[in-house]
N, C-alpha and C positions, 0 to 999 in steps of 0.2 A: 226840711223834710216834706215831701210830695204827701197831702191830702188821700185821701180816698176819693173825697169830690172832686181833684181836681186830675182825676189818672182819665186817661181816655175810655170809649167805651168799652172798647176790644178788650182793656185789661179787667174795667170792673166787672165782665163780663167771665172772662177767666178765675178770680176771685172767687165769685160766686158759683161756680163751679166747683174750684175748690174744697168751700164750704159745704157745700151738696155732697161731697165724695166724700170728706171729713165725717159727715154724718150718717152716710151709708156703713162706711166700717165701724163707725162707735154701735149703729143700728145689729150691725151683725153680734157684737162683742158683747160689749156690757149689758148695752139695753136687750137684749136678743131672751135674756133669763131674766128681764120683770117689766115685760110687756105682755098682756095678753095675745092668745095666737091669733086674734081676728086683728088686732091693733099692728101686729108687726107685720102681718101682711099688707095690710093697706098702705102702712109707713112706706115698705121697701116697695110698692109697685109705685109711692105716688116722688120717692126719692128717683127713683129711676127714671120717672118723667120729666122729671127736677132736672138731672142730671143732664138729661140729653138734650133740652133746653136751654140750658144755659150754655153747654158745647156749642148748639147749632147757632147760636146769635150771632157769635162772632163770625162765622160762614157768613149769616141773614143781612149783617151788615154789608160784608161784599160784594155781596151779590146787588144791594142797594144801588150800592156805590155805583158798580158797573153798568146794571144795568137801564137805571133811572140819573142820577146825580151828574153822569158824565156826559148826560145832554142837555141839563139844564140849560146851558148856552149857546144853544142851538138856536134858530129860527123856530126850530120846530114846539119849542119847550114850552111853548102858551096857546098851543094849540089845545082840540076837543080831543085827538084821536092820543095824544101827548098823556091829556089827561086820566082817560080808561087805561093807557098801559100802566100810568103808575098804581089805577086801583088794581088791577090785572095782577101784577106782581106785588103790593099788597096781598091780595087775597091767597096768590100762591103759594106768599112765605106762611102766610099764616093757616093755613092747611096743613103745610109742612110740621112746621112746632106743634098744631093740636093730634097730629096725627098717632102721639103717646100715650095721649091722654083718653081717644077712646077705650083704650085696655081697659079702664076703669067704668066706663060709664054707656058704654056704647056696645055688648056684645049678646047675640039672641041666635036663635035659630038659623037665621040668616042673616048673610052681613048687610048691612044699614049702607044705603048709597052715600052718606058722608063719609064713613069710615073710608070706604072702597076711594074716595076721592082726594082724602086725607091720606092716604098712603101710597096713593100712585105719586099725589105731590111730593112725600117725602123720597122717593125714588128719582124721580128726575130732579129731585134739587140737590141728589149725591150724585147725579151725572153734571148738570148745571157745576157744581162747585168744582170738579174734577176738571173741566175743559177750562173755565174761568183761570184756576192757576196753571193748569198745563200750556196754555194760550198765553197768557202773561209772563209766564216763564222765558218760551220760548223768543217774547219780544223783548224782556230783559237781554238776552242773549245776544238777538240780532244786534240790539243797540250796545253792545260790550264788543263785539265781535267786529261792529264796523264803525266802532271809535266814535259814537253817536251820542254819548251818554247823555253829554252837557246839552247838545242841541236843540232845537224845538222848532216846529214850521208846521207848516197847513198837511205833508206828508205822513209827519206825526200824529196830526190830532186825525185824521182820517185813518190810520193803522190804530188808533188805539178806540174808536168806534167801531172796528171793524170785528175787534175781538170779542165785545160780549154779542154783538149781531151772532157772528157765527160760532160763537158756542151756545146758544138759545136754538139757534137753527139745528143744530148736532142734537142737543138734550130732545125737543122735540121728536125729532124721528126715530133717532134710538126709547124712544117713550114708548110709542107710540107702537116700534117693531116689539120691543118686551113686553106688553101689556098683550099681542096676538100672539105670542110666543107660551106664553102662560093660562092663557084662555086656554090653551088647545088641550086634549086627556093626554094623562101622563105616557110615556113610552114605555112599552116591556121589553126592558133587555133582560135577553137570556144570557147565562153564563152558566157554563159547565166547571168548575171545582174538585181535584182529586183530592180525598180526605184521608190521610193517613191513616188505617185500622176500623175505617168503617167496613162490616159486614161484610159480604158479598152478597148476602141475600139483602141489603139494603142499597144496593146499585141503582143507580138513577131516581132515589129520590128526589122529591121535588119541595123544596122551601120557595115561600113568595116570600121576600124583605119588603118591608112599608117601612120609612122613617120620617119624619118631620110634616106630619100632616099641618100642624100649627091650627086647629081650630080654633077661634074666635073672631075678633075684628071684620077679617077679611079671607076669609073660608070657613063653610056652611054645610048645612046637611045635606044638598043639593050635589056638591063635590065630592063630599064623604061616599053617600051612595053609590055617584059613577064608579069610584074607586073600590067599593064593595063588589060591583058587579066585574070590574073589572080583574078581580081577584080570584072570583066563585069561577069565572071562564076559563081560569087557568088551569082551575081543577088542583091545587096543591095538597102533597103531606100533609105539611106544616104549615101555615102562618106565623110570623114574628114581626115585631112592631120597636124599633130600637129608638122610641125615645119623642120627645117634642110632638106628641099627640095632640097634645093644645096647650091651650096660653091662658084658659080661665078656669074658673074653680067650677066642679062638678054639677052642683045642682042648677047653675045660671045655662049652663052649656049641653045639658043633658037631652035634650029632644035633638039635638044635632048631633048626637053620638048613637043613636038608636039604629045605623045600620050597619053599624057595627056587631049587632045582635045576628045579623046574618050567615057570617063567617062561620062556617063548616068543615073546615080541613079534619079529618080523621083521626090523623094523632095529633091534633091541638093548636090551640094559637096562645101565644104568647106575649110578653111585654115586659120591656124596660124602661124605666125612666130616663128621661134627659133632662137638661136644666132648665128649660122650660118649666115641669112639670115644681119644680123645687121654686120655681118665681111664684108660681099660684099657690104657695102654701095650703094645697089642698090636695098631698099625696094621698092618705089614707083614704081618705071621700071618691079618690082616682082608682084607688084598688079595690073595692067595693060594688063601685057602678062598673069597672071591667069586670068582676068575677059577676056580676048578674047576665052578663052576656056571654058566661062560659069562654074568656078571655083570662088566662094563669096573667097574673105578676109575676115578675122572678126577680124576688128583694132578696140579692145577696143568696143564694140559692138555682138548687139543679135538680133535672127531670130524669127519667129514664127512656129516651125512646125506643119504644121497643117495638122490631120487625112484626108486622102482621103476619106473615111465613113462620117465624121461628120465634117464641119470647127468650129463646139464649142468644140472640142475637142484638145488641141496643149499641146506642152508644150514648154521650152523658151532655145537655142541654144546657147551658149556664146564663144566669144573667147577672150584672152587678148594677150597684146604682150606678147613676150619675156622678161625676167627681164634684158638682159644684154642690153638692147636700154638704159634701166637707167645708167648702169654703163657705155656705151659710150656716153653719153650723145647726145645720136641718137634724130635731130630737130622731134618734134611732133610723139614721140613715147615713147612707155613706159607701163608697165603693170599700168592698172588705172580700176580696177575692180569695182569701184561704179559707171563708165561709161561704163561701160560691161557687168553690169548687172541692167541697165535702163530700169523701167518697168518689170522686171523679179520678181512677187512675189512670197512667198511661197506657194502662194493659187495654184500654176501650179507644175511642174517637172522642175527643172533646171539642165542643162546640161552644161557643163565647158569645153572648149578647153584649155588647158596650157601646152605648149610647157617640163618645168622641172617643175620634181617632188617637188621644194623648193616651187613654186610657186603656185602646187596645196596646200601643209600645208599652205602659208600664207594667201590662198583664204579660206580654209577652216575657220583660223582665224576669218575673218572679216563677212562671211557669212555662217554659220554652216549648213543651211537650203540649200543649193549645197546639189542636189542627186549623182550626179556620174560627176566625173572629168578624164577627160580621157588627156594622157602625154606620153613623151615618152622621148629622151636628156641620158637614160643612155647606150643606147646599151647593158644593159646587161652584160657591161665592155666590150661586144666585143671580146676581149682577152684575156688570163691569159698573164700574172699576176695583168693588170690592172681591173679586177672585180672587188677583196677584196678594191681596192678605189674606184670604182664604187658607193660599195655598201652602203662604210662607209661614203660618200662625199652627199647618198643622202636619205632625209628622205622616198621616196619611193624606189623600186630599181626596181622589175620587176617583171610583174604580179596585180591578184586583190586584192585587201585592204580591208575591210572594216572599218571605222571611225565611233564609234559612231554607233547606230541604223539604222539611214536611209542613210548616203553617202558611196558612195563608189568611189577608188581610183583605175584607171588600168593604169599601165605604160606597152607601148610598147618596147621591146627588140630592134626594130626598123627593117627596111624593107628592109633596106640593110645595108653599113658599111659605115664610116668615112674614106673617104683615104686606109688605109693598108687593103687590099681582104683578108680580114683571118677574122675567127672567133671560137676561144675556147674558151669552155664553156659556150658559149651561140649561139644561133640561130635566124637567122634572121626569121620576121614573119609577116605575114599580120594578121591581127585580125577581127575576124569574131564576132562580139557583136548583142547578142538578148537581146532586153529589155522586161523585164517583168513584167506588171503591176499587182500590189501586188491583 
């Protein structure tokens, strides 16, 4: 029987992963009701850093491999410049891995230039890893395909140096293009929406959607602002805010949320949680510092908007939690839609805040007669290469839907990014919604 000392590292690496995930669900479960609430938050933020740590090693290792280990026997391998690349990438992986850990220890007003440096690395080393096996892959392949397998010559060891060269070369510029791609203010797309049994006298209202600000680490009050101003110019109704507003707990993050106190929309702003906000186990301290800024929560609960022309005219605003307060078994929270939509009959326009797209298909389940649900949770993937699960992970993915005759489904891209300041392939976006009464 195989040791534990004596498994390779990839698996002890795996293992310990395991054990990490093993203790995340006992964290949710048993321990979840005799930990205190400051104790079990720290647990699950520094488990998660655990977690994603022990994942990336086994990447960290190949990337090693590839792109230091496989020139050792080079000429070049005892040189000076030999030398800095291997602190170079060093230094890289290890940006990479710390870059979880600032969540905990790292987040102010404004983001800290390690953080910002710590997350761009973890961004290019999920492009890095991507080309590394798609590159590899595809030289598996040539050498199956042209009967090469066994063989080995001076042809070979030059194609297989040639692979991490240019996937380093690929990570690079695509870095480089996502980092100005994200720097830039977000985009206002407009979208016109017919809402089934809205008004006539509420024709061409105007809602602005914000989703996935993500304040901490690596977005600041500096962003927040533009975004403010960028809202107030719109001039909207409403504001709505569907979720991943930030990633820290309220009193640490609070001078970076203060212009938010700006927002003015006439008939209200609002806000849902997303699972972000259930990581920071600091909902209630979250709905508190938004209602000082004249910002509703909508925990499981609905509004009345009612026309400035006519108060017999409205129609009914909803929000639910987050679906992952169920799976943390977050006290008094949890998506609970027949409580969210009390009093909301079809005889009006109903309107849906849900933070992910799974959650608008399950509402749509339960109550078909939802006219438009608005979402946001995928970014759009954010990045390549993680789109294609973006897209595959969610039954909405990005943009308008329509379900059916009368509902329709708009997931936001979202308004800024998660962590890594990059964004390929998709574009961050404020959303600009006119509803039009059929």
């Amino acid at each position: 029987m195989i040791s534990f000392k004596q498994l390779p590292i990839e698996a002890k690496a795996a293992v310990a992963a395991g054990v990490v995930f093993f203790s995340m669900m006992l964290s949710r479960s048993y321990l979840a009701e005799k930990l205190d609430f400051r104790t079990r938050r720290w647990l699950l933020r520094l488990q998660m850093a655990l977690f994603a740590n022990t994942l990336m090693l086994m990447g960290s290792l190949h990337v090693w491999r590839s792109t230091v280990t496989t020139f050792t026997r080079s000429s070049a391998a005892s040189s000076f410049c030999f030398m800095l690349w291997k602190i170079a990438v060093f230094m890289f992986l290890a940006l990479a891995h710390s870059s979880f850990f600032t969540l905990l220890f790292l987040v102010a007003e404004e983001p800290y230039f390690f953080s910002l440096a710590a997350y761009t690395c973890l961004g290019a080393y999920i492009i890095l890893i991507f080309f590394l096996f798609t590159l590899g892959s595809v030289e598996q392949a040539y050498k199956f395909l042209a009967g090469r397998g066994a063989k080995s010559g001076p042809g070979n060891k030059n194609r297989t140096a040639l692979k991490p060269v240019l996937a380093v070369l690929l990570t690079v510029v695509l870095t480089v293009v996502g980092l100005l791609n994200a720097s830039q203010p977000p985009t206002v797309n407009s979208v016109e929406i017919p809402v089934h049994k809205l008004p006539s006298a509420m024709n061409n209202l105007k809602v602005v959607l914000l989703s996935d600000i993500h304040l901490g680490p690596t977005v600041g009050k500096t962003k927040l602002a533009m975004i403010v101003r960028m809202v107030k110019s719109l001039k909207p109704d409403i504001t709505v805010i569907v979720g991943d507003l930030s990633d820290a707990e309220a009193k640490i993050i609070r001078p970076a949320v203060e212009p938010l106190g700006e927002l003015d929309s006439p008939l209200g702003t609002y806000f849902v949680t997303g699972n972000h906000e259930y990581y920071t186990s600091d909902v209630s301290n979250w709905f508190e510092l938004l209602k000082s800024f004249s910002i509703q929560p909508l925990h499981n609960e609905n509004v009345k908007i009612v026309s400035p022309k006519s108060a017999s005219d409205w129609f009914c605003l909803a929000g639910v939690d987050d679906i992952e307060a169920d799976v943390l078994r977050y006290s008094g929270h949890g998506m609970d839609l027949k409580k969210a939509l009390r009093g909301c009959s079809s005889e009006h326009a109903i309107v849906l805040l849900a933070h992910q797209p799974i959650a608008a298909k399950w509402a749509l389940q339960d109550r078909p007669d939802i006219n438009l649900i608005l979402s946001g949770h995928t970014h759009g993937g954010q990045i390549f290469p993680l789109n294609a699960g973006a897209y595959l992970l969610n039954p909405f993915f990005v943009g308008l839907y329509q379900v059916g005759q009368n509902t329709f489904v708009y997931v936001s891209p979202g308004t800024m990014y998660y962590g890594i300041p990059m964004r390929l392939g998709s574009r961050a976006e404020i959303t600009e919604i006119i509803l039009r009464s059929p």
